[in-house]
C-alpha positions in Angstrom: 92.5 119.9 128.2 89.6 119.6 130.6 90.2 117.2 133.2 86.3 115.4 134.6 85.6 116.8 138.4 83.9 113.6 138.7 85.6 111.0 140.6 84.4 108.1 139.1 84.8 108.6 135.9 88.1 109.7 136.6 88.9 106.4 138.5 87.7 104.7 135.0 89.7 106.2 133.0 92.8 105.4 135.4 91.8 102.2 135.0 91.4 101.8 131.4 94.5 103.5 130.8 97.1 101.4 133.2 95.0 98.0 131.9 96.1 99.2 128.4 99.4 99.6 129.2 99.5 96.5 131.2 98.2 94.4 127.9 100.4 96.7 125.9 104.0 95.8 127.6 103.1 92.9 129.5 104.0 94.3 132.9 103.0 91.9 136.0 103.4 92.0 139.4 102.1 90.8 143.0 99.1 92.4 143.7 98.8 93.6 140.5 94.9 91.8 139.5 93.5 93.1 143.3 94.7 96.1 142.8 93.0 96.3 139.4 89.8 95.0 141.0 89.1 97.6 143.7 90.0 100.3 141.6 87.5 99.4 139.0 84.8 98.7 141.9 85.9 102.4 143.1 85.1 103.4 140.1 82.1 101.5 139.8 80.4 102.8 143.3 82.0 106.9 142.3 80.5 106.2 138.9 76.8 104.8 140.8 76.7 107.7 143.5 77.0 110.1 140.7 80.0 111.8 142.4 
């Protein structure tokens, strides 16, 4: 398995996977939407910058 050297799309797919399993098994916590919101901005800007 080849793992992307690129940061943001790495950051996405972080993302996409912990939102699944936050739908998935209903997990909350504090923090847990602003933590969800600057990584996918992260992501976002990595994804932009082409890095």
């Amino acid at each position: 398995m080849k793992i992307t050297k690129n940061l943001g799309f790495l950051l996405l797919a972080i993302w996409l996977i912990l939102y699944g399993l936050i739908s998935l098994l209903s997990l909350s916590f504090a923090g847990l939407g602003i933590i969800m919101a600057i990584l996918a901005i992260a992501a976002g800007v990595f994804i932009l910058l082409g890095r």
